[in-house]
Structures are given as structure tokens and as C-alpha cells.
C-alpha positions as CSV (number, residue, x, y, z in Angstrom):
1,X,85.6,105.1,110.6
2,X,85.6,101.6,111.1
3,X,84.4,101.6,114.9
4,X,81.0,103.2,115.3
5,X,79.3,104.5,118.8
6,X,76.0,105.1,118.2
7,X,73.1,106.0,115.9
8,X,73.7,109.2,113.9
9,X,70.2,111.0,113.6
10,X,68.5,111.8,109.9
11,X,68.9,115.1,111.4
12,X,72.8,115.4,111.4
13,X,72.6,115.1,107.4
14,X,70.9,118.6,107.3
15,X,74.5,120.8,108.0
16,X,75.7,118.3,105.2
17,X,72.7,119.4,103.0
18,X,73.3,123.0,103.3
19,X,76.5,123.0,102.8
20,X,76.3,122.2,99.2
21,X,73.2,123.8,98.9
22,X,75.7,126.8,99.7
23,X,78.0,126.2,97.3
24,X,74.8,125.8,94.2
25,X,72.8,128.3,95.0
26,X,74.4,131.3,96.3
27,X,76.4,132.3,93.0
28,X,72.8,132.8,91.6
29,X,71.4,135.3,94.2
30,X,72.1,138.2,95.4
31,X,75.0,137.3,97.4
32,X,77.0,136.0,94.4
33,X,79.6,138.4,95.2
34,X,79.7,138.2,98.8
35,X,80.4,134.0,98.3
36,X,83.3,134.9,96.1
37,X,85.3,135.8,98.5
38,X,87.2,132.8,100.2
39,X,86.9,133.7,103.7
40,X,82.9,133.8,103.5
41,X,83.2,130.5,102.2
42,X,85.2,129.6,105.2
43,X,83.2,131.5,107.6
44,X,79.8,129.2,106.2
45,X,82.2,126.0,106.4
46,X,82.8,127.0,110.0
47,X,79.4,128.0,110.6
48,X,78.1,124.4,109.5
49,X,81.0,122.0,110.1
50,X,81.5,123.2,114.5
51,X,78.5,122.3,115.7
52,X,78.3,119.0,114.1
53,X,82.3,118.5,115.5
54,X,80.6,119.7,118.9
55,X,78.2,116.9,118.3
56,X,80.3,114.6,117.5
57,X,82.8,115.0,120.4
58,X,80.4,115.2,122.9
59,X,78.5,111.5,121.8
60,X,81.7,110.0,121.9
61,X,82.6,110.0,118.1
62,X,85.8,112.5,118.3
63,X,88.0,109.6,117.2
64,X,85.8,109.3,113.5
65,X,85.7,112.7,113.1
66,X,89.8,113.2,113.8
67,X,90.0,110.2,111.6
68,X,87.9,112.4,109.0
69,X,89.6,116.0,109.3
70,X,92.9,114.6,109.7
71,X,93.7,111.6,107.6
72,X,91.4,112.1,104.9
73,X,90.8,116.0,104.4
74,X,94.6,117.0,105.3
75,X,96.5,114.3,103.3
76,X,93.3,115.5,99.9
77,X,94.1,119.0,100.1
78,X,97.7,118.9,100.5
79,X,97.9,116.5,97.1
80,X,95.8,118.9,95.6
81,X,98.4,122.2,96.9
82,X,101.1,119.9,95.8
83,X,99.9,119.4,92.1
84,X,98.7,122.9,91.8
85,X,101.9,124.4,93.2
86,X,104.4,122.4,90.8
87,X,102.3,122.5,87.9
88,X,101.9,126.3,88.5
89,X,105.5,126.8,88.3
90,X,105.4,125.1,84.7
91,X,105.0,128.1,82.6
92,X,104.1,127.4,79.0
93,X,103.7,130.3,76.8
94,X,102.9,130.6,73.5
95,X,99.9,131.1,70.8
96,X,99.3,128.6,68.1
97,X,96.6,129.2,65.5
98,X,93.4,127.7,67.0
99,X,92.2,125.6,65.0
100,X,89.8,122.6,65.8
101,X,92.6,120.1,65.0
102,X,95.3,121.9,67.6
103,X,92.5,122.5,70.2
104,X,91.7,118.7,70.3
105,X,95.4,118.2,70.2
106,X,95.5,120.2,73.5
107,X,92.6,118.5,75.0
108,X,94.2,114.8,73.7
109,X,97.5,115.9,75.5
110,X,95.3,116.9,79.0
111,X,93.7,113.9,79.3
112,X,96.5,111.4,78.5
113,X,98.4,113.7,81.3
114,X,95.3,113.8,83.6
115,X,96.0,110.2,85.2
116,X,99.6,110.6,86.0
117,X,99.7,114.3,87.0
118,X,96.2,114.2,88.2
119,X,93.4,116.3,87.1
120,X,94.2,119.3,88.9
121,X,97.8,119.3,87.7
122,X,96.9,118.3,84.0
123,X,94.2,120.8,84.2
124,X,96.3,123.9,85.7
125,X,99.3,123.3,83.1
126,X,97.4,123.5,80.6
127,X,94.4,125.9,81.0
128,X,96.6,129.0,80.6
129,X,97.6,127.8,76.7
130,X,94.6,126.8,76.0
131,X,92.9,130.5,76.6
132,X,96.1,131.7,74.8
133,X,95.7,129.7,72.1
134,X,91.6,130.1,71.7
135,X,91.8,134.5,72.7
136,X,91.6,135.6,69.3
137,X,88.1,133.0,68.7
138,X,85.2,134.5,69.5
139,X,83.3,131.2,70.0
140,X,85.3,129.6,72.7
141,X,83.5,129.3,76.1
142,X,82.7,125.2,74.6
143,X,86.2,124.6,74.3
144,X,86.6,125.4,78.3
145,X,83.4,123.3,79.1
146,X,85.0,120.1,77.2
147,X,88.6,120.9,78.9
148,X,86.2,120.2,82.1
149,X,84.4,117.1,81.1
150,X,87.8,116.0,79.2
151,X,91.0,117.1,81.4
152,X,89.9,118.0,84.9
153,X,87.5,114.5,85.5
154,X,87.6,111.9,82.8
155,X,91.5,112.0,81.7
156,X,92.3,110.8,85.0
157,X,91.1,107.6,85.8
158,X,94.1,105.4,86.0
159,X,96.0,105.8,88.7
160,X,94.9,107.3,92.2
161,X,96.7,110.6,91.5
162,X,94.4,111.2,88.6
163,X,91.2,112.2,90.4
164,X,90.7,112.8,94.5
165,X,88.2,110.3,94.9
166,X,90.9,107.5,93.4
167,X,93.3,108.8,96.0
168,X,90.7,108.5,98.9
169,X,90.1,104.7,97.3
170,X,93.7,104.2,97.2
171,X,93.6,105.3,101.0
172,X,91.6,102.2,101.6
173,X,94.0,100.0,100.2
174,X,93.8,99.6,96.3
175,X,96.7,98.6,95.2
176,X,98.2,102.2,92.9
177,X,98.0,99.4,90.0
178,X,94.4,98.5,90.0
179,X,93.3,101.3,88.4
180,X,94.7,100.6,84.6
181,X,92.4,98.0,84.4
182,X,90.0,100.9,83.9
183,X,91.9,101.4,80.3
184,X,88.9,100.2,78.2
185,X,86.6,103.0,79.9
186,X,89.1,105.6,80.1
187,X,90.0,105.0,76.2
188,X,86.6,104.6,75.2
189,X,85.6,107.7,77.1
190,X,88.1,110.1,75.9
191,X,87.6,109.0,72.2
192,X,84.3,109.6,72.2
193,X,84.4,113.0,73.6
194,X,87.4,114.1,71.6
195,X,85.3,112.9,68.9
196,X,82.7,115.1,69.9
197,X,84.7,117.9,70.4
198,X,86.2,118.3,67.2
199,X,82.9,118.5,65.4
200,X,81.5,120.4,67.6
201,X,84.0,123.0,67.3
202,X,84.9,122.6,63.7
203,X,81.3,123.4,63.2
204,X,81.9,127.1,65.1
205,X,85.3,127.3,63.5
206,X,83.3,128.2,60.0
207,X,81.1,130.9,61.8
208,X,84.0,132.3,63.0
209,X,84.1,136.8,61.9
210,X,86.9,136.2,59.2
211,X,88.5,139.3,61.4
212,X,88.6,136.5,64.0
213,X,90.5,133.9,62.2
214,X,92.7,136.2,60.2
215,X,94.0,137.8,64.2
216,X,94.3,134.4,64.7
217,X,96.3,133.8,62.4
218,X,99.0,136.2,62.3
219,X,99.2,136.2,66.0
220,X,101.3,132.9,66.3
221,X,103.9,132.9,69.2
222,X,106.3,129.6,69.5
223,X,105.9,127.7,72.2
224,X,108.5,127.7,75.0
225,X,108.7,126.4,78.5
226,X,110.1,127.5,81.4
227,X,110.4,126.7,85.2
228,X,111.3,123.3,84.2
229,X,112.5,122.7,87.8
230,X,109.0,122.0,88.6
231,X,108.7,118.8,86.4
232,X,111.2,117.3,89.2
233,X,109.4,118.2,91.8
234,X,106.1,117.5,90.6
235,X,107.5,113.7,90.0
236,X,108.2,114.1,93.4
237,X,104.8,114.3,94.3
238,X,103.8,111.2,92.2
239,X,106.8,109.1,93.6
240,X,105.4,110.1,97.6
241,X,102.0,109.3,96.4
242,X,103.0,105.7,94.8
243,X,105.4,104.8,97.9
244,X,104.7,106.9,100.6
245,X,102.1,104.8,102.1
246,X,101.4,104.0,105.8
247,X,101.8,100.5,104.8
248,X,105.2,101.2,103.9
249,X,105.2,103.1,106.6
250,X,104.7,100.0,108.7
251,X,107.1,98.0,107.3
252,X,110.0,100.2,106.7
253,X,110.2,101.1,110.5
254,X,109.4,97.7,111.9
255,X,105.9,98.3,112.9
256,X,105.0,95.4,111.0
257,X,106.6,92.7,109.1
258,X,107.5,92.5,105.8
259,X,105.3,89.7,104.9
260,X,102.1,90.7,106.8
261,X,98.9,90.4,106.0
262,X,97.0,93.3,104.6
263,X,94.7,92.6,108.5
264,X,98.3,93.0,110.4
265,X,99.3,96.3,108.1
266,X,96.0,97.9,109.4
267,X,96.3,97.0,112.7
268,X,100.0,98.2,112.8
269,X,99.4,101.3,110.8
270,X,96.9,102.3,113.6
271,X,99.2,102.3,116.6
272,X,102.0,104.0,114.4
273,X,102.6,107.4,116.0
274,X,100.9,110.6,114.7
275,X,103.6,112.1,112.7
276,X,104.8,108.8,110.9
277,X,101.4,108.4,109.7
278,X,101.2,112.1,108.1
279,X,105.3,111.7,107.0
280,X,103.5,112.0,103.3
281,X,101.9,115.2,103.9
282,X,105.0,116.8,105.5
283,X,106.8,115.8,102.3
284,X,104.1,117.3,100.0
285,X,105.0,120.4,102.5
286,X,108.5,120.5,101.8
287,X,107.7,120.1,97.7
288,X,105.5,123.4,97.7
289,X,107.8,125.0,99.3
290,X,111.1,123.9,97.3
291,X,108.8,124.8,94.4
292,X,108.0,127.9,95.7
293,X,111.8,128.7,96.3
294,X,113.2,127.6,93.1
295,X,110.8,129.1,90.9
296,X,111.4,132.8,89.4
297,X,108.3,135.1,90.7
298,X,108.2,136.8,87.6
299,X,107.9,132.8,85.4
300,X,105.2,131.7,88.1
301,X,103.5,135.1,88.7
302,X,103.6,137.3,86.2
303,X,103.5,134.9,83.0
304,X,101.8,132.2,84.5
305,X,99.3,134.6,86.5
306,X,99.6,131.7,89.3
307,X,97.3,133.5,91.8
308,X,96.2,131.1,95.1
309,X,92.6,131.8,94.8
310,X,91.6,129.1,93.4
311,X,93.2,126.2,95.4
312,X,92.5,128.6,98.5
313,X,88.3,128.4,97.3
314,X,88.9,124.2,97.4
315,X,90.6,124.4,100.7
316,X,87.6,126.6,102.3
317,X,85.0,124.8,100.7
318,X,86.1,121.5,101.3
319,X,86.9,121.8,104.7
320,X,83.1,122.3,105.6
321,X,82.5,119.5,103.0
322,X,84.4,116.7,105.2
323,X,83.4,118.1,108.4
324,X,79.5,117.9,108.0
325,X,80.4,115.0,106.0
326,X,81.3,113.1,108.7
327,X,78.3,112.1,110.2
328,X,76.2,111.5,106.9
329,X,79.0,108.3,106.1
330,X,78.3,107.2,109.2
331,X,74.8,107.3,108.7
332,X,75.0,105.8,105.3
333,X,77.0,102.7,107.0
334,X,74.5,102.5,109.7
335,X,71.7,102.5,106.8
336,X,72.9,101.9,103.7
337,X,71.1,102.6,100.6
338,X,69.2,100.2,98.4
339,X,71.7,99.6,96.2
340,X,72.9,95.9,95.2
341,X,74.1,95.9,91.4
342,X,77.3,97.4,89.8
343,X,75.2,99.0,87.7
344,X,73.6,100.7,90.6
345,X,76.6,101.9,91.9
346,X,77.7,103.7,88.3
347,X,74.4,106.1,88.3
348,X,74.0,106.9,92.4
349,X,77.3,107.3,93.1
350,X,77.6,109.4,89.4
351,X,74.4,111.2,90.5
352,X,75.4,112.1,94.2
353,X,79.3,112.7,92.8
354,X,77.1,115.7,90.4
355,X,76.0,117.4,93.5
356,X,77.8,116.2,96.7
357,X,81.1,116.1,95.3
358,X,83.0,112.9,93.5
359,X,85.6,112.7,96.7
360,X,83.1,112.3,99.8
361,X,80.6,110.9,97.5
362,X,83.1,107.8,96.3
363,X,83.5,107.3,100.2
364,X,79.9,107.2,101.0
365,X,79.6,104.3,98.6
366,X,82.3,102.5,99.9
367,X,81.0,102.6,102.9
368,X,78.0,101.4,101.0
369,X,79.3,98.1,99.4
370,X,81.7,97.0,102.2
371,X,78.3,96.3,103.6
372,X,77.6,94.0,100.8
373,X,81.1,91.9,101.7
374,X,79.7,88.4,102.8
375,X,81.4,86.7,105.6
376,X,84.4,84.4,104.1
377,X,84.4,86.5,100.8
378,X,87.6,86.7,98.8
379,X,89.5,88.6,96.1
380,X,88.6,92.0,97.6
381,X,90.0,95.2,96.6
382,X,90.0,97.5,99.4
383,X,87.5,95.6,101.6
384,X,84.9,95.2,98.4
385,X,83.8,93.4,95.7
386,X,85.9,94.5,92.6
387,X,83.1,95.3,90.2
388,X,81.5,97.6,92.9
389,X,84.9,99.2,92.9
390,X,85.0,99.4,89.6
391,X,81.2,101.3,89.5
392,X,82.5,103.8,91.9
393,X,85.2,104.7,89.9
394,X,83.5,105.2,87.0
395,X,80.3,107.0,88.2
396,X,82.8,109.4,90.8
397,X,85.8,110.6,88.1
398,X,83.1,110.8,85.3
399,X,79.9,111.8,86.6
400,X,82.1,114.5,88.6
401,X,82.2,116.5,85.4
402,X,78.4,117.1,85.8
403,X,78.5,120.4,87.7
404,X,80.8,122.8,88.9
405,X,80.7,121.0,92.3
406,X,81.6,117.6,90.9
407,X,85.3,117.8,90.9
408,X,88.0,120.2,92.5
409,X,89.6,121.6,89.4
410,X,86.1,122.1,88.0
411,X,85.8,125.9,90.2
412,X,89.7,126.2,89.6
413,X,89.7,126.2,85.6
414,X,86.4,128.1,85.5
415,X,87.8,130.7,87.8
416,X,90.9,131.5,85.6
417,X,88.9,131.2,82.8
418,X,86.4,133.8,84.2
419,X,89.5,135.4,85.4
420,X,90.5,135.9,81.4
421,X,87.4,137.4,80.0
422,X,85.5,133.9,79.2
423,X,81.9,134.1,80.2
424,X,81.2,130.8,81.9
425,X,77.8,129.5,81.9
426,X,75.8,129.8,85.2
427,X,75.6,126.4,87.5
428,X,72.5,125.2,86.1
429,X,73.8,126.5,82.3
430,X,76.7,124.2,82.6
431,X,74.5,121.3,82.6
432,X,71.9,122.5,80.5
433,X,73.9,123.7,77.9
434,X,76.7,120.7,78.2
435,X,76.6,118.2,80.4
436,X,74.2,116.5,80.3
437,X,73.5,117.1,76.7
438,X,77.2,115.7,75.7
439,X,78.9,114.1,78.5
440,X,75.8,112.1,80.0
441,X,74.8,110.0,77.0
442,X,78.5,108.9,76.9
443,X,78.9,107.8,80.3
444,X,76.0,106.0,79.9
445,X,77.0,104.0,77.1
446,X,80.1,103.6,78.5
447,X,78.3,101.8,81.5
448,X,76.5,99.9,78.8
449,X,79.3,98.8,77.5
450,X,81.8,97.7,80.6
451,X,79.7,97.4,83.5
């Protein structure tokens, strides 16, 4: 969305607004149960996100909101389909004795995965043990929340397939590299709420019924895994995600030289045709469905209980998300918010990635601090200052943990969990009860500490 027609009204944020008003307040009324359904999520997605397309199109802005639907939401959900798929073919059955040292060794293993399988990936491999491994507990719905905070958002910080919003960056042009120089945070992060964790939980591992604990006990299954297949093709997806650029792109079929500038890749990238510039997507296509093919049903669907709901509520959702979207990054680019300081960026990008979503959100701020870019600046990542960069990323993968809303594999891992008898707290409960209780004073002295 680099070339912009006209003003967007204050009044085009409002579809925006409702939309995620949508998605926090109806699963507290009374039509909780007509929202779970995924094609009432659509229909409201559809409902919000065509008359602002309408508006769009007819004031002349068609090409940003293409640009928006197309090359952004398309290329997100398909990564996401990708990771889920492969990883839900990864079946990994088993029931060790829960005790607070093996479920922090779970969580440990999730977020080291988290960066380079990404969140959703690390997130659906592992949920299914960990409610295996935790069924015979009676207290066991806090293991779940910090498998949220821990696996789906914070573990994957390091490389753009970790978290969406580090994929949309990396869709800007940061390098795939850039991101381990987010270590410190990421370690410092993780430690602290494994730390957390474990006494947390080894404090409700002594009030554990002694029925509990003895089931627990003598219920013990070894591990095994099966539909190893799918470890191939889900390095398939990270392989297409590190070098299936449209830079690449660019190069590799002599739209640009090999020695061009990152201003003569962008330029050449633009006028490559339509297909060459989704050749990514159509690869993440094929994946799913050699994944699909080589799987066994009864290893994806009846002992992993792979069901698409859940990548199918993100799809819906989402899609209404990036539409109404559209407008309100424009309108953030035509007035951008009062924010000047890294430390800005950490807490109202954090704060809006709570709410809004860390994905959108991370763009909105980027679109933010390229505003900020003085003329003649060097040593830009991505078109910004690298310590606004480095804000974003830290306030959109962690803050994203907030809410429900924050991150994509947040509704996925509380669905299955609801899905196997774990009561979930209510939106609001979430945070009251967790977040920001536990993960909020960390980020914030993590922010202390680095930024």
C-alpha cells in the first residue's frame, strides 16, 4: 500500500471496530452459540468487510485493497493451513505421569520448537500430548493458559515462521536472519515464564485428590510417533518460506539482476506476473495436499482427532479482519499516531496486538514508523529504523498472548482443549485470571531490560 489516492474517513475504521468487537463480545451473550459456527463468522466477515471493498473500489483504492486480500491475507492463511496440516499429520501418542517437571518439559520443548515450526505448528503438535499427559489432573486448565502465553506467541520469535506478524514483517523485507538477534528477549522471556510455571503448578500438584495422582500414575503409555512423513513436508514449508521469496523470484527468472538493489527488487517484483508472485502459496498448496495423501486417515483422524474447525474459525475470521482492515492502515499512514520512542512502540503495538490482533496490528505500526524514516536515513530493516522494528516484534508476538484474539493459534488450542473436556476461562477470565497477572509483568521487564 505504498501509493495512496485519497483521505480515508475516521468513519471507515468503524466496520474495523466491529469486527473485533464481534469476535470479544459475542461468545459472552446470547448468541455464543450461534458465533461458533464458522459460517456465521464468515457471514459477519462478509457483512462488514463488502461494503468497505465497495468503498474502496469505487474511490479508486481497488489496487491497495487487492494488494491487501491477495498478497498479504492469502500468502498468512495458507502458511498457517500449511503448518497446521503437516503438524496435524504428526501424531504423538502417549501418557506420561504429569508431573510439574514433565509438564514444563513439554512446555520447554514447545517454545524452543515455536520459532522454527511456528506457533501454530509447535502449538498443534503438541497440544494433543499435553491434554493426554495432564487428563488424569484435576487442576489443569493453567497448564493450557501457559501452553498459550508460552508455545503459541512467545516461543516463536526468531524467525518469521514463528509468529504471523514476523512473516508479514518478513514480507516487507527483513532479512529471515534478523530475527535471532531477538535471542536475549526470547531466552529471557521463556525462562521466566517456565519459571513461573513450574511453581505455579508444583504448588497445585500437592492439592492434587491422591485418587488423582495415583490414576495418574498407573496410567503411563510410552510414547510413540507416527506419520513421520509429515516432518518432510513440514520442512518443506520452512524451506518455501526461507527461499521462496519474490525477491528470489525476481532474480531467478531474470526480472531483475542478481546484484540489484533492494529499490530495483521492489520495482521488479511489482511488474512480475500474478502467478509468479503467489508461486509460494501454490507450493504451500501442493504440501497440504501431499500431506493429506500420504497420511493414514485413521493416524491423522482418529488418533490425532485432526478436525478442520479450527484453522477453518482463523480463515473466516481473518478474512473480515484484513478486509475492514484495509482502510484503517491507510488511515494510520495518512495520520499516524503519536508515537516517537521504541519504547512506545513495545506497549501500543502490544496493547492494540491484545485486541486487534498481533498480525494487522504489527502492520499498522509499520506503517507507523516508516513515517518516522528521515530523508537520507541508513541501515534500515524493512524501510525502518531497527530498534522500532525491534519494538514491534516484541510488543506483537508477546503482547499477542494477552487475549484469545491476540494470536491465531490462541482460538485453535483453546478449541481442542474445550473440545477435550477442559473448561477454558471466558475472554475477559483469560486475562483476569492470567494474563495480565503473569505474562504482563514479564513483558514489561523484559522491555525494561532490552528496549
Amino acid at each position: 500500500m505504498e501509493h495512496i489516492i485519497s483521505d480515508i474517513p475516521a468513519w471507515m475504521l468503524i466496520p474495523f471496530a466491529l469486527q473485533l468487537l464481534c469476535i470479544a463480545v459475542l461468545p459472552l451473550t446470547k448468541l455464543e452459540h450461534w458465533w461458533e459456527h464458522n459460517t456465521h463468522k464468515l457471514i459477519v466477515s462478509l457483512i462488514l468487510g463488502i461494503p468497505v471493498a465497495t468503498w474502496l473500489c469505487v474511490n479508486g483504492m481497488s489496487p491497495e485493497l487487492i494488494h491487501q486480500m491477495v498478497y498479504d491475507y492469502i500468502p498468512f492463511i495458507l502458511l498457517l493451513m500449511a503448518l497446521f496440516v503437516t503438524t496435524g499429520g504428526i501424531c504423538i501418542k502417549g501418557d506420561v505421569q504429569a508431573t510439574p517437571r514433565t509438564n514444563t518439559c513439554i512446555l520447554a520443548i514447545g517454545f524452543a520448537l515455536a520459532s522454527f515450526m511456528g506457533t501454530t505448528g509447535a502449538a498443534m503438535l503438541l497440544i494433543r500430548l499435553l491434554i493426554a499427559t495432564i487428563s488424569q489432573r484435576k487442576y489443569k486448565t493453567h497448564t493450557i493458559l501457559f501452553f498459550i502465553a508460552i508455545v503459541a506467541n512467545c516461543g516463536g520469535i526468531l524467525t518469521p515462521l514463528g509468529d504471523p506478524p514476523l512473516f508479514l514483517l518478513f514480507q516487507k523485507g527483513t532479512p529471515f536472519g534478523w530475527f535471532m538477534n531477538l535471542l536475549p528477549e526470547w531466552a529471557t522471556t521463556g525462562v521466566l515464564l517456565l519459571a513461573v510455571y513450574y511453581l505455579w503448578d508444583s504448588y497445585l500438584y500437592r492439592k492434587e485428590p491422591k485418587e488423582h495422582l495415583e490414576a495418574d500414575a498407573q496410567e503411563v503409555k510410552k510414547l510413540t510417533v507416527t506419520g513421520r512423513i509429515n516432518i518432510l513436508w513440514l520442512l518443506c514449508v520452512i524451506a518455501s518460506t526461507m527461499f521462496l521469496t519474490q525477491e528470489n523470484f525476481a532474480q531467478w527468472f531474470g526480472y531483475a539482476p542478481t546484484d540489484a538493489t533492494p529499490e530495483q527488487l521492489a520495482e521488479a517484483t511489482h511488474h512480475m506476473p500474478f502467478l509468479l508472485k503467489l508461486l509460494r502459496e501454490w507450493v504451500f498448496i501442493a504440501i497440504i495436499i501431499a500431506s493429506m495423501l500420504t497420511t493414514k486417515k485413521s493416524v491423522r483422524f482418529t488418533d490425532n482427532h485432526f478436525s478442520w474447525t479450527p484453522i477453518l474459525e482463523v480463515a473466516c475470521v481473518f478474512c473480515g479482519i484484513f478486509a475492514t482492515m484495509t482502510p484503517a492502515l491507510m488511515f494510520l499512514q495518512q495520520n499516524p499516531l503519536p508515537v516517537s520512542e521504541p519504547w512506545q512502540f513495545v506497549y501500543c503495538t502490544g496493547g492494540l496486538s491484545a485486541f486487534l490482533d498481533n498480525a494487522p496490528t504489527a502492520m499498522v505500526f509499520h506503517a507507523t514508523a516508516s513515517t518516522l524514516v528521515e530523508s537520507g536515513a541508513t541501515g534500515l530493516i524493512a524501510g525502518i529504523d531497527a530498534s522500532f522494528l525491534r519494538a514491534i516484534c516484541l510488543g506483537a508476538v508477546f503482547f499477542g498472548s494477552l487475549t484469545y484474539i491476540g494470536n491465531g493459534p490462541n482460538f485453535m488450542v483453546k478449541s481442542i482443549a474445550e473440545e477435550s473436556g477442559i473448561k477454558m476461562p471466558t475472554f475477559f477470565g483469560y486475562m483476569v485470571k492470567f494474563s495480565l497477572i503473569v505474562c504482563l509483568p514479564i513483558y514489561v521487564l523484559v522491555q525494561l531490560l532490552f528496549v
